[in-house]
Every structure is written in structure tokens, then in C-alpha cells.
VOSERO-153147 format. One record per residue (C-alpha): x, y, z. Coordinates in steps of 0.001 Angstrom, whole numbers, padded with zeros to 6 digits, always signed. Layout:
residues N
XYZ...
//
This chain:
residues 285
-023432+041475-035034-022506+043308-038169-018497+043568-039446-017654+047112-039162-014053+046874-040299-012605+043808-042427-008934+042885-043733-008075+040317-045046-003827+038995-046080-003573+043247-045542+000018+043920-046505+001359+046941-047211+005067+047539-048722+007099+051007-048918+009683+051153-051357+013160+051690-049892+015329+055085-050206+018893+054338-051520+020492+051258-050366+017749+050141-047954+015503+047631-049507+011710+047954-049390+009975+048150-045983+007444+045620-045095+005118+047817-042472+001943+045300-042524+002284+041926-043576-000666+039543-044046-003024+040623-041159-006208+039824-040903-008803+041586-039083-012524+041765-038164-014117+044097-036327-017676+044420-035390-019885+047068-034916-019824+048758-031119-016508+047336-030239-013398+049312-029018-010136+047569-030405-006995+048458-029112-004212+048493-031744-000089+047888-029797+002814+047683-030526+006579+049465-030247+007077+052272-032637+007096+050835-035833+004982+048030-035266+002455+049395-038320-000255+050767-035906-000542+053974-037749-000128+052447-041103-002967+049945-040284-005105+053330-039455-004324+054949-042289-005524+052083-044854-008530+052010-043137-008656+055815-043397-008081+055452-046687-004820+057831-047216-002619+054765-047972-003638+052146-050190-002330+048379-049346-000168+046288-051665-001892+043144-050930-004915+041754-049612-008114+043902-049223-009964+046171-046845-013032+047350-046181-014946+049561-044149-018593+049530-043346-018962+047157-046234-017321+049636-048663-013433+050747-049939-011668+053061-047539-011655+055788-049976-015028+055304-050549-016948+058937-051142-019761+057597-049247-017608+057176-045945-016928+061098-046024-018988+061527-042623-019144+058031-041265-015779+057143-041358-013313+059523-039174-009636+059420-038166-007975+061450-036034-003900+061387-037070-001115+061885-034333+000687+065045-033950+000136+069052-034217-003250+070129-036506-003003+072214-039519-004478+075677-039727-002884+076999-036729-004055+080723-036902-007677+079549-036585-009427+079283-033608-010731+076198-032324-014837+077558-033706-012951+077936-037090-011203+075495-037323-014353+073105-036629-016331+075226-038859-013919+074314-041639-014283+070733-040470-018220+071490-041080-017700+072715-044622-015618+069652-045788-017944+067717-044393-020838+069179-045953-023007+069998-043106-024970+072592-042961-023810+076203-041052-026363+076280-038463-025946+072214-037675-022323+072334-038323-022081+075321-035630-024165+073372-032950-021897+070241-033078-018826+072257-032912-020618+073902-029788-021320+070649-028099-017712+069110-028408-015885+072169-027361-017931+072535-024344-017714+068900-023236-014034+068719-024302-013917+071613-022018-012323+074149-024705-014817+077090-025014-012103+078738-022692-009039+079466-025193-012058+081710-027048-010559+083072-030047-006704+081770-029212-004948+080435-032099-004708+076436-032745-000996+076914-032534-000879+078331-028972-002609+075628-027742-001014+072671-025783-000259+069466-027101-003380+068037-025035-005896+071014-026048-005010+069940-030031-005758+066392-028918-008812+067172-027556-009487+069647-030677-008477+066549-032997-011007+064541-031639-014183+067525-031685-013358+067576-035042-013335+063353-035635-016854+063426-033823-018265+066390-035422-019895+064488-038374-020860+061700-036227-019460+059180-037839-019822+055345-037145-016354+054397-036812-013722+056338-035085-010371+055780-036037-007991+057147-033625-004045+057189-033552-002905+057800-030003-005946+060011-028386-005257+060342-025328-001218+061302-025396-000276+064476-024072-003613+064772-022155-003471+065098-017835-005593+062653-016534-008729+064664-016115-008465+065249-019839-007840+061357-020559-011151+060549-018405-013109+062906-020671-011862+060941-023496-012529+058037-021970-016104+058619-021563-016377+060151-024663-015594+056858-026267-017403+054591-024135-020837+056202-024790-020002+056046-028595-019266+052891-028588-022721+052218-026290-024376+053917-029305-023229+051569-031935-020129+053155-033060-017185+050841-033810-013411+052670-032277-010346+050826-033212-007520+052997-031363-003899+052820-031665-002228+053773-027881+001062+053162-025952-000997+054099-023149-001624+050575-021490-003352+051315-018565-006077+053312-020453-006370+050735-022844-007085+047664-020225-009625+050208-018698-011640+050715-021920-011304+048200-024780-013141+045274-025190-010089+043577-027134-006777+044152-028347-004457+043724-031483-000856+043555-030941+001395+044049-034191+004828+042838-033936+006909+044098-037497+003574+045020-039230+002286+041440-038185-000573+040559-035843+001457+038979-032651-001694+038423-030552-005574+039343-030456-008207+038557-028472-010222+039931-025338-008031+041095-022465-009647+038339-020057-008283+035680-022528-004918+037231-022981-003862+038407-019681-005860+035407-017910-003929+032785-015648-004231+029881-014329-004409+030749-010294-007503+032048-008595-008230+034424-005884-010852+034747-002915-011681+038258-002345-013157+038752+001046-014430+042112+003319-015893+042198+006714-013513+039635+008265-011826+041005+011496-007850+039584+012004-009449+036479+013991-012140+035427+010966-008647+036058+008547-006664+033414+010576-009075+030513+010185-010016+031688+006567-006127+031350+006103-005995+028254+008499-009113+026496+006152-007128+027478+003088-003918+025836+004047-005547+022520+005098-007077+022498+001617-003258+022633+000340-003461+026137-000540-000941+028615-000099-001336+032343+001761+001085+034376-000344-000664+038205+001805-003298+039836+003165-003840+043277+002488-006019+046292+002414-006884+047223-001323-006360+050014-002730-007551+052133-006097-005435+053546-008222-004493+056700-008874-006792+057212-012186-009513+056427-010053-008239+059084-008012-008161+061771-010379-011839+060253-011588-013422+061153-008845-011870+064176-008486-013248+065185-011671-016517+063802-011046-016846+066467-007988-015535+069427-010515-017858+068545-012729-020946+068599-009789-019472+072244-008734-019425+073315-011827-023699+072092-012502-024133+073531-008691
//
């Protein structure tokens, strides 16, 4: 499978203000990532998750080591549509509407009006923001921005999305949308390396992590292999309380232990996925 993103002794140094000495926010980390996967980036605040993004992005250039991306330098020119990060907080422009401000998008991009108008069409109405109509960006929520930040990261279709906390702020209908979103890019051959304090959503979607610790990698690896343990369960259904008792009865003369029985249960995202699942049928119906 081809490398989509590479780094290799990545270190990046900011010079210190005033007393403080220099700050060390990525220190030799090496990553690879290949094509179609969705990395998770952790870490506490800090850590260098957005700093990792934004080499890769190609706003801040490392001190050490190298980087590249799709085979070429971050800053590359040619990257200009299939490279795209979406940055944390509020989005610039805020007195266009969410059409303009994609439109823009479109022009910097250099696709073409009619094409550029079509995409932007698309994303707003699965990102379900064709509501707000001609609101301004800056009356919008924090989670309709997020979900505007992201339209605009997928409106040149690029092949890696670089994304820096996308689904904070969002309820969980909007989070599932996101979800999705990234899961059938990532089916298509796009590569998503996402940086998220959102945990659950992160064990529900990416195929590995990367935890930085102080700018350095402090584990990596698929969540099976890093959250694995050494015990095993037996996960039965149809039993009645009788079949339970000598099921636990076998178990025990095998020197195992019964720690429970219990009825599963989902959780509550599943809840709210199903949920959406059914507005989404009323709203085809």
C-alpha cells in the first residue's frame, strides 16, 4: 500500500519569548502513514498535535528531520487541491455566507464557477447547512463553522484530509455526519490523520492511533494492539437462567472465574445514530 504521509527524526523548535528558553513542540517523531487509513493524533494540550498538522499542512516548517506528503514537500504547489487541513477555531470571513464563503474556497482553489458551485452544493446539503441561507459565518454556532470548515476541506477533493479537532463543538447527530463523512473517504482511498480529544469517536472510527507525549510519539499502533489484554470473554444469547447456571457451573470446573452476567446494552451514540438514521428516512419519505 502506498505511503501517504512520511516523517522522519520530525522536530520542530520555537524560539523562546524573554526568559523562557526555546520550546521543543515535536521532537524526533517518526511517522508513516498509508494511503486509506484514518490516524488518530492524542495527546493533552500541548502535546504537538496541531503543530504535527500544521507541518504537514505546510504553514510551519520543521527544524529537523523531513516530511513529506504524497511523495512531495508540504508546501508543495502541486498539493494545492490534494492536500487539505481544516485548523481549530472560528473561520475567517465572517460576513460571508456559507455559498460565499465556499465559493471563495473555489477560487483559491482554482476550480471552475460552475464545478466549484456544485461541490459547495453537495457539502452544505449533506452537512445539513443549506438552512442558515444567506446568514453570516459569524452568527453561526461553533458546530455549524465546524461543519462549514470541513465543506470547505472536502470541496477540492483532496486525497488527504488533515483535520485538527473536527468534530468539537458538534451534538452528536452532527458528529455522526462527520463520522460518515470520513469513513466513506477513507473507503475511497483518501488518507485522514485527525487530531481529537474526543476518545470515544476516535475508538469508533480510526484504524490506528498516535499518542504524543511533549511533542514525542508515546505510543502507536492499531487500537486492538494497544488497548488489547490478556483475559478473554464468552459472549452468549439465547440461554434462559437454567442454561446460564451450568454454562457458569462448566466454567468454574474449568478453573474459571464468573465475575457477572448481564444484559448488554448500546451506548448512547448508538442511540442518537439511530435516531438520526430515522430523520434522515422522514426526511427521503
Amino acid at each position: 500500500m502506498a505511503t501517504a504521509i512520511s516523517c522522519k527524526q520530525l522536530g520542530v523548535t520555537f524560539r523562546g519569548r524573554g526568559r523562557n528558553g526555546p520550546v521543543l513542540a515535536l521532537q524526533s517523531l517518526d511517522l508513516e502513514v498509508a494511503a486509506g487509513r484514518i490516524v488518530g493524533v492524542l495527546g493533552p494540550n500541548g502535546s504537538g498535535k496541531t503543530t504535527l498538522l500544521r507541518v504537514l499542512a505546510g504553514l510551519e516548517q520543521p527544524t529537523a528531520g523531513t516530511v513529506t506528503i504524497l511523495g512531495e514537500r508540504p508546501a508543495a504547489k502541486s498539493l494545492r487541491r490534494r492536500v487539505a487541513f481544516q485548523p481549530e477555531g472560528a473561520l475567517p470571513l465572517g460576513v460571508l455566507s456559507a455559498a460565499e464563503f465556499l465559493a471563495y474556497i473555489g477560487a483559491e482553489l482554482g476550480l471552475p464557477n460552475a464545478e466549484s458551485d456544485a461541490r459547495a452544493q453537495r457539502w452544505l446539503e449533506r452537512l445539513d447547512l443549506l438552512g442558515p441561507g444567506k446568514r453570516w459565518i459569524r452568527t453561526f454556532s461553533t458546530g455549524m463553522q465546524k461543519r462549514l470548515a470541513l465543506a470547505a476541506a472536502l470541496l477540492g477533493d483532496p486525497e488527504v484530509l488533515l483535520l485538527d479537532e473536527p468534530t468539537a463543538g458538534l451534538d452528536p447527530f452532527g458528529s455522526e455526519i462527520v463520522m460518515a463523512i470520513l469513513r466513506e473517504r477513507a473507503a475511497a482511498g483518501a488518507t485522514v490523520l485527525m487530531a481529537s480529544h474526543q476518545l470515544f469517536e476516535v475508538e469508533e472510527i480510526c484504524d490506528e492511533v498516535l499518542v504524543l507525549q511533549e511533542g514525542a510519539v508515546a505510543a502507536r499502533g492499531a487500537l486492538s494492539d494497544l488497548l488489547g489484554t490478556d483475559a478473554h470473554a464468552l459472549v452468549v444469547r439465547g440461554l434462559d437462567e437454567a442454561g446460564l447456571g451450568h454454562l457458569a457451573a462448566a466454567a468454574r470446573a474449568r478453573g474459571g472465574e464468573v465475575l457477572r452476567t448481564e444484559r448488554p446494552r448500546d451506548h448512547l451514540f448508538a442511540l442518537f445514530r439511530r435516531l438520526a438514521q430515522r430523520r434522515g428516512e422522514g426526511r427521503r419519505s
